[in-house]
C-alpha positions in Angstrom: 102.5 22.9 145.7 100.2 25.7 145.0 101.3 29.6 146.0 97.9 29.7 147.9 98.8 26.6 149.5 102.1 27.5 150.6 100.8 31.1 151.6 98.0 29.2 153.9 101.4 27.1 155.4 103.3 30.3 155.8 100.3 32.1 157.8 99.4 29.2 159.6 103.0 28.7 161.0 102.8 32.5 161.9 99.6 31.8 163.8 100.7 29.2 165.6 103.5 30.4 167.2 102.0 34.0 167.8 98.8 32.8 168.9 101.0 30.3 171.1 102.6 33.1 172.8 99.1 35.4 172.7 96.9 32.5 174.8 100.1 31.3 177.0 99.7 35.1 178.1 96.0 35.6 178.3 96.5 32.3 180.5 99.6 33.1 182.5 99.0 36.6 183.4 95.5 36.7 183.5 93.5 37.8 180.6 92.3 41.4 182.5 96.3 42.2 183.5 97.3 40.9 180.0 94.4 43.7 178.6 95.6 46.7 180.9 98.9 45.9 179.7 98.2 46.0 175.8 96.2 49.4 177.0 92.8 48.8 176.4 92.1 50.3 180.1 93.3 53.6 179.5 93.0 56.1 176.5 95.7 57.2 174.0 94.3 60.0 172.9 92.8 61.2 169.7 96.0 62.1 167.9 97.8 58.3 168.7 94.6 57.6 166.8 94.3 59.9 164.0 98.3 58.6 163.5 97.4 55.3 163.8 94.6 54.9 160.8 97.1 57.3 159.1 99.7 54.5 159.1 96.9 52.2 158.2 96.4 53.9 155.0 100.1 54.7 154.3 101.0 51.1 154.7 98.1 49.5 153.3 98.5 51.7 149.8 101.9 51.3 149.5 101.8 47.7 149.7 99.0 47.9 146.9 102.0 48.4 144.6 102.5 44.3 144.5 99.4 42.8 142.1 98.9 40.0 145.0 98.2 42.7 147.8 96.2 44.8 144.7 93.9 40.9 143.8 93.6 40.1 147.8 93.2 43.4 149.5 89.1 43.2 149.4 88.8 39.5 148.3 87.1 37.3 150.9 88.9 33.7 150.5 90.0 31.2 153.4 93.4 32.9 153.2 91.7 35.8 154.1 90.1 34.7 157.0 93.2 32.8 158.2 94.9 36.5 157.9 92.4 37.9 160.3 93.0 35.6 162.8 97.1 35.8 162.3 96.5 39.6 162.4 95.0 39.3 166.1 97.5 37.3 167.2 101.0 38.9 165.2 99.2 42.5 165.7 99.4 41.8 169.9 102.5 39.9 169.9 104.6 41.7 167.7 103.6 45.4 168.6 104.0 44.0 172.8 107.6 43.0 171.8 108.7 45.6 169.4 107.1 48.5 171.1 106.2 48.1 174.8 108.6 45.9 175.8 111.9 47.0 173.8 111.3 50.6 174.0 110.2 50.4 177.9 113.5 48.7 178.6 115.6 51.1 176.5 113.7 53.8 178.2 114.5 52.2 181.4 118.5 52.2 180.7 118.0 56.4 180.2 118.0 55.9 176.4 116.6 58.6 174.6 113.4 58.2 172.3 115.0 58.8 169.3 117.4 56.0 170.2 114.5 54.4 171.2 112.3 54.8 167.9 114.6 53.9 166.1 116.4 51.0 167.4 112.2 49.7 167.6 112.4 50.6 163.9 115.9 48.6 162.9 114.9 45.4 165.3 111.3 45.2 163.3 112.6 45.9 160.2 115.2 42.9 160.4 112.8 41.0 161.5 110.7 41.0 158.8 113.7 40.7 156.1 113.0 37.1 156.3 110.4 38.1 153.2 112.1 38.8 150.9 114.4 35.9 151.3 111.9 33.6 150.7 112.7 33.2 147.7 116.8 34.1 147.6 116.2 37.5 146.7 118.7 39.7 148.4 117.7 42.6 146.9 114.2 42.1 147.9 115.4 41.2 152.1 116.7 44.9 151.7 113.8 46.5 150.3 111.5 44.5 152.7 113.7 45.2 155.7 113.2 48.9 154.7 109.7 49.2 154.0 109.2 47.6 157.4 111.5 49.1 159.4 109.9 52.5 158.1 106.6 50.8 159.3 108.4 50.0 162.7 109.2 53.6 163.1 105.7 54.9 162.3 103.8 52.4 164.6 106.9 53.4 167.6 105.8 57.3 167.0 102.3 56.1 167.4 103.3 54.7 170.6 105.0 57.9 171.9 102.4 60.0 170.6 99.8 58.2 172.6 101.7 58.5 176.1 103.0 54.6 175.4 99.8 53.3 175.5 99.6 50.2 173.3 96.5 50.2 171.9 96.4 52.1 168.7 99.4 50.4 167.9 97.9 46.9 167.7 94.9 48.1 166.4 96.7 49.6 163.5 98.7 46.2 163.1 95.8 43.9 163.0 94.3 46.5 160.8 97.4 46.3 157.9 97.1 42.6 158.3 93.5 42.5 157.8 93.9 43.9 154.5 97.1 43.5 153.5 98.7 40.1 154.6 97.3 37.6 152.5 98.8 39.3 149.6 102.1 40.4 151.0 102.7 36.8 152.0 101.7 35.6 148.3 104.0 38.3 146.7 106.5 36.9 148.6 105.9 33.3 147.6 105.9 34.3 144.0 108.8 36.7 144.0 107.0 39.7 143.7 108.7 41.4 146.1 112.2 41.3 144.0 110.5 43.9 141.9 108.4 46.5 143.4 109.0 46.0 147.1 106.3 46.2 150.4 106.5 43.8 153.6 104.1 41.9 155.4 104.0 43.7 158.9 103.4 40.5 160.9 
């Protein structure tokens, strides 16, 4: 099987189950609750903003270090369009776990928001170490669980900076997978990531 092919499986998968939990919610609590909740009824601010597109472009050209990110990151394919669609759904999902819902219940227990940053940080980052071992490469689980959780922590300051107001968070997220995710995925597929190391966000 073909890297492409196997990087459309991959994002596919992702899609399904995020966009599972993304529809089940727009269902279940109503898609205008579901909206106030992710923020899109209140403003952030320009600053949660300005940091948010800064992440973008952090992430984005960081990641542009892997030659599969560097090939996809402007390429319109069907892989490309599939990580648009993945992007919505992982960019709500992930950032509504991750940030609103595990930093709200550690602020609830009286934890402190650096505790809170970074324990959104650690919980992201091992999430995504799956990456890089996909293909055995323990090296690049580390390096992936690192660049990630370094994401996780910018996108949780994001959140604090913008009065915990979701919005430029997911925006942000969808944004990194809108350019980045094809690639990432790819690089991971084909064991780039063993060597110069940068994580699919999603």
């Amino acid at each position: 099987m073909s890297s492409e092919r196997k990087t459309a499986l991959i994002l596919g998968g992702i899609l399904l189950s995020e966009g599972t939990w993304l529809v089940a919610n727009l269902y279940f609590a109503t898609p205008t609750r579901f909206l106030r909740y992710c923020g899109l009824y209140s403003s952030a601010g320009w600053l949660a903003w300005l940091s948010a597109l800064t992440v973008v472009v952090l992430f984005v050209g960081y990641s542009t270090r892997l030659p599969s990110v560097r090939a996809n990151l402007l390429r319109l394919s069907g892989l490309k369009l599939l990580a648009i669609a993945v992007g919505i759904a992982a960019g709500t999902c992930e950032e509504a776990i991750f940030r609103k819902a595990l930093m709200n219940y550690l602020s609830h227990q009286d934890w402190s928001i650096v505790a809170q940053i970074a324990v959104s940080a650690l919980a992201f980052g091992a999430a995504h170490a799956i990456w890089g071992l996909f293909r055995g490469n323990l090296r690049a689980a580390l390096g992936a669980m690192l660049a990630t959780g370094a994401l996780g922590l910018l996108l949780a300051l994001v959140y604090v900076l913008g009065d915990r107001n979701l919005a430029p968070c997911i925006t942000a997220h969808m944004l990194i997978n809108f350019f980045a995710e094809p690639g990432l995925v790819l690089s991971a597929v084909r064991g780039e990531m063993g060597a110069s190391i940068a994580p699919r966000p999603a």
